[in-house]
MDAnalysis code that builds the backbone (N, CA, C; Angstrom):
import MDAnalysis as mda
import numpy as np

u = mda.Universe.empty(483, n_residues=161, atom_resindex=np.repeat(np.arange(161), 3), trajectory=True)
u.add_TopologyAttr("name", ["N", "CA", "C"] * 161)
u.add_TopologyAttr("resid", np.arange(1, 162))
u.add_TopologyAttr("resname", ["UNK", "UNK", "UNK", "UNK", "UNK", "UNK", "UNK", "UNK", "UNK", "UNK", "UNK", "UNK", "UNK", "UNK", "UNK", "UNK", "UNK", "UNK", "UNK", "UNK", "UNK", "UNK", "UNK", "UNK", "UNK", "UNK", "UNK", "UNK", "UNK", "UNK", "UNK", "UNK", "UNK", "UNK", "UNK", "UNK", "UNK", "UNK", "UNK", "UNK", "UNK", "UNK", "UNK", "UNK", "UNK", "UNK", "UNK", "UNK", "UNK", "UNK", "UNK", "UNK", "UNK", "UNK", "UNK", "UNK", "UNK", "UNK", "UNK", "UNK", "UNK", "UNK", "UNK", "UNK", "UNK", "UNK", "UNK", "UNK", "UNK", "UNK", "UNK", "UNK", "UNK", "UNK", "UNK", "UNK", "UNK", "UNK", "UNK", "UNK", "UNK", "UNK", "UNK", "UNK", "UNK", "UNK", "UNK", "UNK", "UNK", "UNK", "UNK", "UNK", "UNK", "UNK", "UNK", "UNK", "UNK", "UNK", "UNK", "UNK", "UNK", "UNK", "UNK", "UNK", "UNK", "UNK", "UNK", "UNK", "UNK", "UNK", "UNK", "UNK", "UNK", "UNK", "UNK", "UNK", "UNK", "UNK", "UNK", "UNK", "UNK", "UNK", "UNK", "UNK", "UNK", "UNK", "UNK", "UNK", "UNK", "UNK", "UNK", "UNK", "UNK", "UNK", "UNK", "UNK", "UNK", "UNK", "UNK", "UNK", "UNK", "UNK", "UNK", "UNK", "UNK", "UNK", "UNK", "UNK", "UNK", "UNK", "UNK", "UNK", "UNK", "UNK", "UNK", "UNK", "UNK", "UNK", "UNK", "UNK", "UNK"])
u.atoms.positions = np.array([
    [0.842, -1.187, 0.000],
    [0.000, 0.000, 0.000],
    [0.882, 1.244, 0.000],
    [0.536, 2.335, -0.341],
    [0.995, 3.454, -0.680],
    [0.888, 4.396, 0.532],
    [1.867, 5.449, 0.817],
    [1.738, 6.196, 1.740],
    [1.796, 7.356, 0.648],
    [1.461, 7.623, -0.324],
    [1.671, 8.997, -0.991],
    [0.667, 9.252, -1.821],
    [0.087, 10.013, -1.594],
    [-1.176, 10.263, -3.078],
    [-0.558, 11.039, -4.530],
    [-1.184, 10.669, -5.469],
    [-0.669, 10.855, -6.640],
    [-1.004, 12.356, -6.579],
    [-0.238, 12.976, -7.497],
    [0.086, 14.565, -7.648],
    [-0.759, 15.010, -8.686],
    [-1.511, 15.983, -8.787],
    [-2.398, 16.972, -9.493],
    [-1.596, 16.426, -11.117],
    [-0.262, 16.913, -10.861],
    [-0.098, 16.484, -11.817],
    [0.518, 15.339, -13.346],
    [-0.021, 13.940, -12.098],
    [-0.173, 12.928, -12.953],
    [-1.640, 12.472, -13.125],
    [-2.457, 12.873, -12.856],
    [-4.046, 13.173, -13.068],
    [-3.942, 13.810, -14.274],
    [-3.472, 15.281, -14.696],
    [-3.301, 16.001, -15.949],
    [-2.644, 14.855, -16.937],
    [-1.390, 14.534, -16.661],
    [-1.120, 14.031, -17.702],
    [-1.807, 12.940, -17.988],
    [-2.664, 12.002, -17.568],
    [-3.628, 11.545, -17.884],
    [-4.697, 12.117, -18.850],
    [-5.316, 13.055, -18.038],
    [-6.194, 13.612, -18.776],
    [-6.061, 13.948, -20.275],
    [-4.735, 14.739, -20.402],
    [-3.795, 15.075, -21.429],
    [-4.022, 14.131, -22.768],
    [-3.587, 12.971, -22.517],
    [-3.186, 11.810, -23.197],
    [-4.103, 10.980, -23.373],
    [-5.544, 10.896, -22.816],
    [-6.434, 9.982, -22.260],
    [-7.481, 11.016, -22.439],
    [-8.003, 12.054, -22.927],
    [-8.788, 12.868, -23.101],
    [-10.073, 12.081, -23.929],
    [-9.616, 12.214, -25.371],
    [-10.613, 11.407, -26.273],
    [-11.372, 9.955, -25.833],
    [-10.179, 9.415, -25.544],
    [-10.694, 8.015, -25.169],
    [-11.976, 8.308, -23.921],
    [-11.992, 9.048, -23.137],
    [-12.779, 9.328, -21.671],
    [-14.445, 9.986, -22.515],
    [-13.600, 10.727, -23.319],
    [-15.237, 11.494, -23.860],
    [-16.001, 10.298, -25.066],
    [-14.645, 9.354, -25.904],
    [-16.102, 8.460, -26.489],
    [-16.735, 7.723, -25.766],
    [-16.206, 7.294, -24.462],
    [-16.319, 6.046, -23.540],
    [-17.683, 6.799, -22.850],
    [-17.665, 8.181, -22.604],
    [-18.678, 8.761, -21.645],
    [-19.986, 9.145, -22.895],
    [-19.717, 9.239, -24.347],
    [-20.469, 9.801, -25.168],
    [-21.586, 8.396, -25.516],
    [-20.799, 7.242, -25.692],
    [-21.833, 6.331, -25.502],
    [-21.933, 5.468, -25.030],
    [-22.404, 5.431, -23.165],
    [-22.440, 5.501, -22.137],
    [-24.220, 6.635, -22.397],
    [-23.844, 8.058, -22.511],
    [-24.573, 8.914, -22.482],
    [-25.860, 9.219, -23.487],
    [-24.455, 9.056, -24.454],
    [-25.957, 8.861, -26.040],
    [-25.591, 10.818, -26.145],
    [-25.062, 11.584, -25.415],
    [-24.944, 12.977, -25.405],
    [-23.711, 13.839, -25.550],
    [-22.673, 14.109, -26.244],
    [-21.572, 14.342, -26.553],
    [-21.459, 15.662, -25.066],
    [-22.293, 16.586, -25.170],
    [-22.299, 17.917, -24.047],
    [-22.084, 17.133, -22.918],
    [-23.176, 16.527, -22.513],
    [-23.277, 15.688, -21.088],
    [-22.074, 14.710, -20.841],
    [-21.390, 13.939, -21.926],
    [-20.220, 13.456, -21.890],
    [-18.999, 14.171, -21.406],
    [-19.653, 15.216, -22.018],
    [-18.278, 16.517, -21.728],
    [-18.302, 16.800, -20.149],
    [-19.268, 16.760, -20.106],
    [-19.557, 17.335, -18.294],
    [-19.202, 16.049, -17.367],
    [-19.769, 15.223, -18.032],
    [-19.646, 13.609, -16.755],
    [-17.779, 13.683, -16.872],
    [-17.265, 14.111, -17.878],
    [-15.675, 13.699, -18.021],
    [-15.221, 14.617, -16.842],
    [-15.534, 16.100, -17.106],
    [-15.029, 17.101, -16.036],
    [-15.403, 16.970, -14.651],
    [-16.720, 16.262, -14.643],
    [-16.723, 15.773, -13.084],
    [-15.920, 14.801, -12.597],
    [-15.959, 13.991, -13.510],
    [-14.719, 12.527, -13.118],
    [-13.508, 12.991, -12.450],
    [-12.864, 14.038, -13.590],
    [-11.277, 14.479, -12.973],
    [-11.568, 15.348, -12.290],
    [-12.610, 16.281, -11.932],
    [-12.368, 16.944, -10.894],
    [-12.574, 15.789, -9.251],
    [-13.422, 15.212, -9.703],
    [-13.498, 14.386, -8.077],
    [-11.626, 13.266, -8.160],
    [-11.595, 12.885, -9.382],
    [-10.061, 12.289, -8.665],
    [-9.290, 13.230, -8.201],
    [-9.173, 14.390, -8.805],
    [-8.164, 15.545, -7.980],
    [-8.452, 16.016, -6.902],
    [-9.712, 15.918, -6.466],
    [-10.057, 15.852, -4.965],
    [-9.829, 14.928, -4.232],
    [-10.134, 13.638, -4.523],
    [-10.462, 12.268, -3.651],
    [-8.731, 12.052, -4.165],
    [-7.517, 12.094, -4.530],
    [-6.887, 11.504, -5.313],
    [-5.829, 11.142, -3.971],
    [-6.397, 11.683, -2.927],
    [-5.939, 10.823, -0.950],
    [-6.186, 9.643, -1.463],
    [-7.698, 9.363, -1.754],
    [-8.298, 8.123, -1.815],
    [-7.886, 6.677, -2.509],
    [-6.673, 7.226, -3.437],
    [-6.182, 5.898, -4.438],
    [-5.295, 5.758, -3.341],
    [-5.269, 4.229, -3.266],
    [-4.600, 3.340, -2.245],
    [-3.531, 2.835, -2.850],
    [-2.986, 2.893, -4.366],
    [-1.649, 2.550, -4.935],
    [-1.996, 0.930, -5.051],
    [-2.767, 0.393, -5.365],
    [-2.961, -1.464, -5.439],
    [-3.293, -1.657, -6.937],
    [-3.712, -0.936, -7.819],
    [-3.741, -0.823, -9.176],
    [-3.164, 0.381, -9.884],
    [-3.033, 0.716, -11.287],
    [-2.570, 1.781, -11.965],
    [-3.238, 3.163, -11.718],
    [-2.678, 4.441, -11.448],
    [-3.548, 5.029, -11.464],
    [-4.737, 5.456, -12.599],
    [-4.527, 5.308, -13.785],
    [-5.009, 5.376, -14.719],
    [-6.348, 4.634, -14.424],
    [-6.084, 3.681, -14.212],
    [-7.507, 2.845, -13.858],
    [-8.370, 3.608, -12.765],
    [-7.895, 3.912, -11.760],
    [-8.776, 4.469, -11.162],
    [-8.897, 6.109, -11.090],
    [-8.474, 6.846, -11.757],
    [-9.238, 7.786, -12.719],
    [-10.680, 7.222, -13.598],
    [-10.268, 6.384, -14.339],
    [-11.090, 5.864, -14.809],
    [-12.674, 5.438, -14.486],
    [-12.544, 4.853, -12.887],
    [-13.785, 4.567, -12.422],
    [-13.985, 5.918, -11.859],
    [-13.564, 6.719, -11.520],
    [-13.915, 8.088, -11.035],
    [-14.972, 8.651, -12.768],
    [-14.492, 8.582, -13.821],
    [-14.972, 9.273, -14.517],
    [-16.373, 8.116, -14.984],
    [-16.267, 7.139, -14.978],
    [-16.933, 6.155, -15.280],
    [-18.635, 6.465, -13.753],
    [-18.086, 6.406, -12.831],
    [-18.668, 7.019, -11.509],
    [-19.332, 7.822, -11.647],
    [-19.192, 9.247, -12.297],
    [-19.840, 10.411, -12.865],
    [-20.757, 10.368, -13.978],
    [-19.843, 9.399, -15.121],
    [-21.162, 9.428, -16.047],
    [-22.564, 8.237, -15.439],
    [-22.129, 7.583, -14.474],
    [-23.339, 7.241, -14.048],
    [-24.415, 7.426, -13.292],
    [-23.650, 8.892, -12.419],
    [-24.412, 9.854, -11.632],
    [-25.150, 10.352, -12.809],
    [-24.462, 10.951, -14.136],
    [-25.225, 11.875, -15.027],
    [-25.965, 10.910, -15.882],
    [-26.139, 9.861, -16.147],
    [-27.072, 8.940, -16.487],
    [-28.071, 8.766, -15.282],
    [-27.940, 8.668, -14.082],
    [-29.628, 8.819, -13.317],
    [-30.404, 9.727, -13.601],
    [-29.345, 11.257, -13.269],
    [-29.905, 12.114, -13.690],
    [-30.538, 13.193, -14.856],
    [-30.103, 12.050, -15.646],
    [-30.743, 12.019, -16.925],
    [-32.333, 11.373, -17.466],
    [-32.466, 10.378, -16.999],
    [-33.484, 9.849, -16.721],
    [-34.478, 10.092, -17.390],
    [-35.593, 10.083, -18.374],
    [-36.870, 10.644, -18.564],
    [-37.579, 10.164, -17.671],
    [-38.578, 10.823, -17.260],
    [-39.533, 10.895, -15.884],
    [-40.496, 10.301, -16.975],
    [-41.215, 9.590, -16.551],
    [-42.635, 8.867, -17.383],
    [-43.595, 9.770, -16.820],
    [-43.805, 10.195, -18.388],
    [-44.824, 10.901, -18.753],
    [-46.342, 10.504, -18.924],
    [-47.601, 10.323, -17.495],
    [-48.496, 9.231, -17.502],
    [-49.544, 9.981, -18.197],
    [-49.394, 11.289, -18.650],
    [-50.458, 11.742, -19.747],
    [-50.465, 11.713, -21.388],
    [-49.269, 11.090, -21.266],
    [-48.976, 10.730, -23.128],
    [-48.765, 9.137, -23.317],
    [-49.621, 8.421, -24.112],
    [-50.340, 7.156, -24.077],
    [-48.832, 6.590, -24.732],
    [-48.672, 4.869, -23.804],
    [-47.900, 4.129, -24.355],
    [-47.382, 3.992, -25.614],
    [-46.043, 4.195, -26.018],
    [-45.278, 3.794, -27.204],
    [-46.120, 2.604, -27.947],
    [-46.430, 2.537, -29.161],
    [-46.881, 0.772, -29.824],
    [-45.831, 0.179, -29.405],
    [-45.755, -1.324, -29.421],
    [-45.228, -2.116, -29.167],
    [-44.747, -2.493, -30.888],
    [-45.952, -2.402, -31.682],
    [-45.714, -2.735, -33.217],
    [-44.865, -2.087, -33.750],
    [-44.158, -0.664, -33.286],
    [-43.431, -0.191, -34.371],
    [-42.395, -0.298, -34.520],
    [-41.958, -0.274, -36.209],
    [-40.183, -0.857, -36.255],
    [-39.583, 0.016, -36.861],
    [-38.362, 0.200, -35.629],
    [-37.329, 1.089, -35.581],
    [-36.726, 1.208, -37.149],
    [-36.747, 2.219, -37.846],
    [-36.020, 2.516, -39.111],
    [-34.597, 2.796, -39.227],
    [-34.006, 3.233, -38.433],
    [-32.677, 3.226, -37.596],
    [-31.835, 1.967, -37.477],
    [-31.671, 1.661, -37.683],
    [-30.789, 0.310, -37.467],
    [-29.502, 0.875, -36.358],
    [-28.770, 1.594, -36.491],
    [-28.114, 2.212, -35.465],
    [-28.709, 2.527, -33.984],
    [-30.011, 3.312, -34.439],
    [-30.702, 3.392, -33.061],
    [-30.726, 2.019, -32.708],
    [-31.699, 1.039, -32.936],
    [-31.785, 0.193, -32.662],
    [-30.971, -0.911, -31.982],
    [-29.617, -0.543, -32.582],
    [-28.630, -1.106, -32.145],
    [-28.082, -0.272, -30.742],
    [-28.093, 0.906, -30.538],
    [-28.072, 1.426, -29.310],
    [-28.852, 1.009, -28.425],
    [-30.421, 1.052, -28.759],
    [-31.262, 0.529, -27.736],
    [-30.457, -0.776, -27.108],
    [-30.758, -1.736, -27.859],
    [-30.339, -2.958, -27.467],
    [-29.471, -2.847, -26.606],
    [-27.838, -2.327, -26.809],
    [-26.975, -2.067, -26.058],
    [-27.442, -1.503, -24.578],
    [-28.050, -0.243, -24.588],
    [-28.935, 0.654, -23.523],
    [-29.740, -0.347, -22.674],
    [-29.755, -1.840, -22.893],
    [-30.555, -2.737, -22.379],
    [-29.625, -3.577, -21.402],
    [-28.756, -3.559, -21.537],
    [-27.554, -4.764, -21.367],
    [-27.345, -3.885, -19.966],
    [-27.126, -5.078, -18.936],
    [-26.756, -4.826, -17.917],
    [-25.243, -3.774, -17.954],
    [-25.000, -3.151, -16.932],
    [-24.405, -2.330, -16.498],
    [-22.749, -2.600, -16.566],
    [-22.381, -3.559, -16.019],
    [-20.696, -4.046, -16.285],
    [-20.720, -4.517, -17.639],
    [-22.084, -4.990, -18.176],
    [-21.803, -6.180, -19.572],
    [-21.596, -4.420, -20.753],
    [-22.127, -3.282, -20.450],
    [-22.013, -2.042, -21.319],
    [-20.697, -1.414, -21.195],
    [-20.373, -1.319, -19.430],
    [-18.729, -0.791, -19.334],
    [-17.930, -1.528, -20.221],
    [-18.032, -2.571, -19.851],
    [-17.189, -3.702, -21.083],
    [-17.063, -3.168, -22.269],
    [-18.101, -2.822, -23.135],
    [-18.460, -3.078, -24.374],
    [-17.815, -2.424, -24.767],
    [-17.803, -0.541, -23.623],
    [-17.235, 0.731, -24.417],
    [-16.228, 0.831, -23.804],
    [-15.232, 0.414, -22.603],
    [-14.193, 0.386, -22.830],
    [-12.908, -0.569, -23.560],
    [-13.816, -1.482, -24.233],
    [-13.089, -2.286, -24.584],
    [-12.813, -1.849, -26.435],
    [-14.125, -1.287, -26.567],
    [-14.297, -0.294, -28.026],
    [-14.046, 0.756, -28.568],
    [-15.023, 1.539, -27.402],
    [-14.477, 3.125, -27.764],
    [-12.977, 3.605, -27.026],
    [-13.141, 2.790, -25.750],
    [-11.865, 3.612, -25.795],
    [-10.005, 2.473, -25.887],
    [-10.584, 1.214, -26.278],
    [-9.602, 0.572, -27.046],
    [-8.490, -0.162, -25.474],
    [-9.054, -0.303, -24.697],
    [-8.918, -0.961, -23.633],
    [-8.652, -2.588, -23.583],
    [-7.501, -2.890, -23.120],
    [-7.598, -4.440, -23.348],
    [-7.910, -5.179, -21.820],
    [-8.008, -6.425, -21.952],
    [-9.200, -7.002, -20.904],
    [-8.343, -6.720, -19.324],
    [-6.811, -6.511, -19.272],
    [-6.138, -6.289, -18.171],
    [-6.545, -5.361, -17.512],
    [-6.574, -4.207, -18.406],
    [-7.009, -2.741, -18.126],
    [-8.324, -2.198, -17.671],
    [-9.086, -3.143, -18.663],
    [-10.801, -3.051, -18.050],
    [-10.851, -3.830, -16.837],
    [-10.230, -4.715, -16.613],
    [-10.534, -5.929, -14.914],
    [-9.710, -4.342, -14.232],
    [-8.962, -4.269, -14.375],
    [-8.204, -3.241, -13.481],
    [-9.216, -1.932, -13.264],
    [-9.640, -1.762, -13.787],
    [-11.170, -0.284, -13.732],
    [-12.318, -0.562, -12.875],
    [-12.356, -2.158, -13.374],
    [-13.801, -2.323, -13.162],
    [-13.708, -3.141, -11.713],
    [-12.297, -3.349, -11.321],
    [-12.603, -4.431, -10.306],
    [-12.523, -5.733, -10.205],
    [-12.286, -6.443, -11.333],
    [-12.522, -7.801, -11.483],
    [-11.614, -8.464, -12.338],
    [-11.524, -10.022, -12.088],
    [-10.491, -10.567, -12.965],
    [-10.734, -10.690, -14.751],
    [-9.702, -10.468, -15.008],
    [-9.657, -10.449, -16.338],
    [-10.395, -11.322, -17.624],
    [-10.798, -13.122, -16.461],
    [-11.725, -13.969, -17.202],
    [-12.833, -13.382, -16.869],
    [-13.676, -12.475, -15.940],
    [-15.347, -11.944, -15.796],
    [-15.100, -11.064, -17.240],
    [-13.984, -10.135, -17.226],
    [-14.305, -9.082, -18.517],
    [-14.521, -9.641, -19.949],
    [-13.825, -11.252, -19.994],
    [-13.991, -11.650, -21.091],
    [-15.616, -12.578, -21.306],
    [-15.785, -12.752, -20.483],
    [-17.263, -13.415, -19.791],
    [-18.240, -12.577, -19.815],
    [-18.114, -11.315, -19.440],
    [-18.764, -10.079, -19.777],
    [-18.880, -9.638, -21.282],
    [-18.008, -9.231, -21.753],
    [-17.792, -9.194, -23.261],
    [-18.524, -10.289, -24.206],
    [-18.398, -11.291, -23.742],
    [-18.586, -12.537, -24.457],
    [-20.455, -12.688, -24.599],
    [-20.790, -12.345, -23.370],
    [-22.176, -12.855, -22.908],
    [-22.925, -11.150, -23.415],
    [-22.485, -10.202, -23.692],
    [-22.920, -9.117, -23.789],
    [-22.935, -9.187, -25.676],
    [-22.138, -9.549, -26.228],
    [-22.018, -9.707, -27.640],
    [-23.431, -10.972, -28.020],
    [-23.178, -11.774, -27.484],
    [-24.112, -12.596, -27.748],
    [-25.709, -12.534, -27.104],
    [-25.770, -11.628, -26.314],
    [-27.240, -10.800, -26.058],
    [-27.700, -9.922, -27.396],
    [-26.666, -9.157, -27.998],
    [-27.052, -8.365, -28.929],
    [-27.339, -8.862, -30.228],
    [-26.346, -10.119, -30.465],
    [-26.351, -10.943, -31.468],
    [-27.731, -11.235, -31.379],
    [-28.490, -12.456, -30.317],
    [-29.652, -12.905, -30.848],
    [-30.590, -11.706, -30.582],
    [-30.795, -11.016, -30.222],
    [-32.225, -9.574, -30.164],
    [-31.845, -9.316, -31.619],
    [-30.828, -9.314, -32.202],
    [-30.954, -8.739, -33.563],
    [-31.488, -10.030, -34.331],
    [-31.221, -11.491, -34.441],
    [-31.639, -12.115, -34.753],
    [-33.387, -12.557, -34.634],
    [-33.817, -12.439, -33.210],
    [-34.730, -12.215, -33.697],
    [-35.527, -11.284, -33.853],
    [-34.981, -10.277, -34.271],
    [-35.520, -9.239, -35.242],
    [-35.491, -9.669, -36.739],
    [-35.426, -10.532, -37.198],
    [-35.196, -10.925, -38.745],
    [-36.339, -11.336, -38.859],
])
């Protein structure tokens, strides 16, 4: 364990270098490029606060990471649409023309670690060491995650045919 907290400025150079990757990872996560922007600036501002809090047992990079990952999921509650009980149920019959949307939805469906997976392993080009190291877990759940999250999307699209 560490007796020293990391310095303001190896947080920056993170940020620095690790910028893009944080905003596609938070953009879809969000579905909102602005709100991405904001969940990112909350992330590094709370590690540069909390940054007592890294205990030195993984990279710091990684846990920046769940700090910003942390935020966009505060700004995903609070994102939320409130159900609206005076405007009558969506059909159930109608089909999405979007194929992209559609393919978001689906994703937007997938449990919560099986989505971290998806987009840090995609958007921001993360390999399975790096994501177990973020997320907490050994490196066979991320591939188990990955694995079982691909093949959720696979058959919903299938049976959509």
């Amino acid at each position: 364990m560490r007796d020293e907290q990391p310095g303001v400025a190896a947080i920056e150079a993170i940020y620095r270098t690790k910028l893009g990757q944080f905003r596609r990872v938070a953009t879809g996560m969000l579905g909102d490029p602005q709100a991405a922007q904001d969940a990112v600036q909350d992330g590094f501002v709370r590690a540069i606060k909390d940054r007592g809090s890294f205990r030195g047992d993984g990279p710091l990079e990684a846990w920046v990471w769940g700090c910003v990952l942390n935020a966009t999921r505060t700004s995903a509650r609070r994102r939320r649409p409130v159900l609206d009980l005076s405007q009558p149920p969506p059909q159930s019959d109608t089909v999405e023309t979007d194929p992209d949307e559609h393919v978001r939805r689906l994703i937007r469906q997938l449990p919560e670690r099986q989505r971290f997976v998806l987009f840090l392993r995609y958007f921001a080009d993360l390999d399975y060491g790096t994501i177990a190291a973020i997320l907490g877990v050994a490196p066979g759940t991320v591939a188990a995650a990955l694995h079982v999250a691909h093949a959720s999307v696979r058959g919903a699209l299938k049976e959509d045919d």
